[in-house]
C-alpha positions as protocol buffer text, in pm:
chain_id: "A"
residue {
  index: 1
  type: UNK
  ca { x: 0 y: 0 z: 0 }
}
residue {
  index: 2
  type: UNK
  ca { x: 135 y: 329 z: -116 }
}
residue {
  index: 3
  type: UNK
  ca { x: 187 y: 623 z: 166 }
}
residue {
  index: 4
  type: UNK
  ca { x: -74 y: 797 z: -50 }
}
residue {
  index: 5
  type: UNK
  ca { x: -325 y: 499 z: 45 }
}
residue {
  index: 6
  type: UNK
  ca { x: -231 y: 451 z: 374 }
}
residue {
  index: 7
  type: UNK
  ca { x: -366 y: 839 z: 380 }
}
residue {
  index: 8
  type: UNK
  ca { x: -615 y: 813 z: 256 }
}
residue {
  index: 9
  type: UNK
  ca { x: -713 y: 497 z: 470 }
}
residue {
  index: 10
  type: UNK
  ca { x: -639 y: 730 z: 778 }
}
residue {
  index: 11
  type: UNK
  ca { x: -856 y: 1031 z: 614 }
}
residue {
  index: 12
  type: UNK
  ca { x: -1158 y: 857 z: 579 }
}
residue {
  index: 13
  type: UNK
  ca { x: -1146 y: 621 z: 907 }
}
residue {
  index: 14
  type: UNK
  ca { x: -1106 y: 972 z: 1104 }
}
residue {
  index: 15
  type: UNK
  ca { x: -1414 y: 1112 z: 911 }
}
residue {
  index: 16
  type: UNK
  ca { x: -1607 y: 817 z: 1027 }
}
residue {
  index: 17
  type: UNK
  ca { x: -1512 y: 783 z: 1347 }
}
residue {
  index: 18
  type: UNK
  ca { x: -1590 y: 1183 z: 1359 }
}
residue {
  index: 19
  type: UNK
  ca { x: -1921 y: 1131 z: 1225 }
}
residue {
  index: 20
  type: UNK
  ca { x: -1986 y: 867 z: 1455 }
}
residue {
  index: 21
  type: UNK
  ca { x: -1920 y: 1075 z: 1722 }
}
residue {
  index: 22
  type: UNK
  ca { x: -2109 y: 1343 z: 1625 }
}
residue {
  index: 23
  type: UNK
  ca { x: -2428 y: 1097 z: 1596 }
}
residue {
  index: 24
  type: UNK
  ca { x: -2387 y: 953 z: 1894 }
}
residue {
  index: 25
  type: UNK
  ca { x: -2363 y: 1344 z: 2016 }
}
residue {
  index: 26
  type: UNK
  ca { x: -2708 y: 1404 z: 1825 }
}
residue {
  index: 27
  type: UNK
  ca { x: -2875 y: 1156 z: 1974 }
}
residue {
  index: 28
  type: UNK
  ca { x: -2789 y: 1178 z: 2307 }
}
residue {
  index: 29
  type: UNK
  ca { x: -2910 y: 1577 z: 2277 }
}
residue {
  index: 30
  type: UNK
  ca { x: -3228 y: 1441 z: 2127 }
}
residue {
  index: 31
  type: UNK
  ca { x: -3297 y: 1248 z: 2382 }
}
residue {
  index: 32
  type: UNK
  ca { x: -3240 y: 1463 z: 2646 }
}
residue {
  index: 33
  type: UNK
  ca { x: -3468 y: 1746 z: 2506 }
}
residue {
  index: 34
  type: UNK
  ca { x: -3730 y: 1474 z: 2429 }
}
residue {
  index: 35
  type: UNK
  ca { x: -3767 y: 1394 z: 2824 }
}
residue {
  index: 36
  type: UNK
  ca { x: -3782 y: 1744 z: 2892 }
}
residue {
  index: 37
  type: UNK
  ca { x: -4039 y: 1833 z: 2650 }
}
residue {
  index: 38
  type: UNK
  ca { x: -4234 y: 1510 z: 2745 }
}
residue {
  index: 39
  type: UNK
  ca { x: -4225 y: 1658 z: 3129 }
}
residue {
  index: 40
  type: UNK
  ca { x: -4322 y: 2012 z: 2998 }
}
residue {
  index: 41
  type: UNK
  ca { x: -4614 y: 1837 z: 2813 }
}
residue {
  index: 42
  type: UNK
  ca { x: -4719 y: 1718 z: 3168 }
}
residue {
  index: 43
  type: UNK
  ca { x: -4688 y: 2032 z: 3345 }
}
residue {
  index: 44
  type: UNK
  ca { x: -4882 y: 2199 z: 3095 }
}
residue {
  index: 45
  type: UNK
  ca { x: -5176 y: 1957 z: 3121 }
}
residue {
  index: 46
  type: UNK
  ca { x: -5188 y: 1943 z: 3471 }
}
residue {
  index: 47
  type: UNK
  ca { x: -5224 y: 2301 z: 3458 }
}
residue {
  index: 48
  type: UNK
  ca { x: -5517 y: 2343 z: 3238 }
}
residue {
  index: 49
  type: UNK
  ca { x: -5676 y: 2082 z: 3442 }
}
residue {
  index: 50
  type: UNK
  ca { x: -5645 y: 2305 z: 3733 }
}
residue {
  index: 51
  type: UNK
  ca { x: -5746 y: 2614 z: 3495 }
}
residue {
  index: 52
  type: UNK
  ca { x: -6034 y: 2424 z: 3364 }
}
residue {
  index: 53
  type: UNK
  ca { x: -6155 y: 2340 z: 3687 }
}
residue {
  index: 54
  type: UNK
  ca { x: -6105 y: 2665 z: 3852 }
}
residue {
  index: 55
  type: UNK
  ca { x: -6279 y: 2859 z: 3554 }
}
residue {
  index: 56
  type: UNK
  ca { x: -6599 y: 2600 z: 3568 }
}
residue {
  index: 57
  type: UNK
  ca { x: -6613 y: 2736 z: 3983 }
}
residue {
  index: 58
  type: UNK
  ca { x: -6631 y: 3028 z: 3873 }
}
residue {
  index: 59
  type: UNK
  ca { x: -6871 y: 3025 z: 3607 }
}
residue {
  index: 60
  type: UNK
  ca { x: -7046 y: 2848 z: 3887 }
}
residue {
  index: 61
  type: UNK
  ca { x: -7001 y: 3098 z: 4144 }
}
residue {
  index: 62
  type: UNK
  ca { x: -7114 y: 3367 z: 3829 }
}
residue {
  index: 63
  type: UNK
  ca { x: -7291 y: 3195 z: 3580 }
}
residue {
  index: 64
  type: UNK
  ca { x: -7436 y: 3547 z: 3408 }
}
residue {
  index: 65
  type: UNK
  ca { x: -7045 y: 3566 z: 3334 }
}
residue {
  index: 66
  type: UNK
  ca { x: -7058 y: 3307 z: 3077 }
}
residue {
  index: 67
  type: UNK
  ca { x: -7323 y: 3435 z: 2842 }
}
residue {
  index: 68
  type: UNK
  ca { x: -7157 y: 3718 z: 2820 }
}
residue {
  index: 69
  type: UNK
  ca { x: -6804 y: 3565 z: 2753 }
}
residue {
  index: 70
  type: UNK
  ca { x: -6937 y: 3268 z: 2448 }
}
C-alpha cells in the first residue's frame, strides 16, 4: 500500500469515526430534550386541568359571566 493509500485509509477512518461521534452526540441531545419536552407536556396539562376546573367554579359561582363571555 502506497503512503498515498495509507492516507487516505487514515482520512476517511477519522471522518467516520468523527461522524460517529457526532451521531452519537445528536442523539444523546435528542434524547435529552425529548424527556424534557415530554415533562413540559405534563406540566402543561396538569395546569389546564387546574385552569379548567377553577374557571368552571367560577362560572359556577357567576354563571351570568358566561353568556356574556361565548
Amino acid at each position: 500500500m502506497s503512503k498515498k493509500e495509507v492516507a487516505e485509509e487514515v482520512k476517511t477512518n477519522n471522518v467516520a469515526v468523527d461522524t460517529d461521534t457526532k451521531a452519537k452526540e445528536v442523539i444523546q441531545t435528542l434524547k435529552a430534550q425529548l424527556q424534557e419536552h415530554l415533562r413540559q407536556a405534563e406540566h402543561h396539562r396538569t395546569m389546564a386541568t387546574k385552569a379548567q376546573g377553577a374557571l368552571e367554579v367560577m362560572l359556577q359561582l357567576h354563571p351570568e359571566e358566561e353568556s356574556s363571555e361565548g
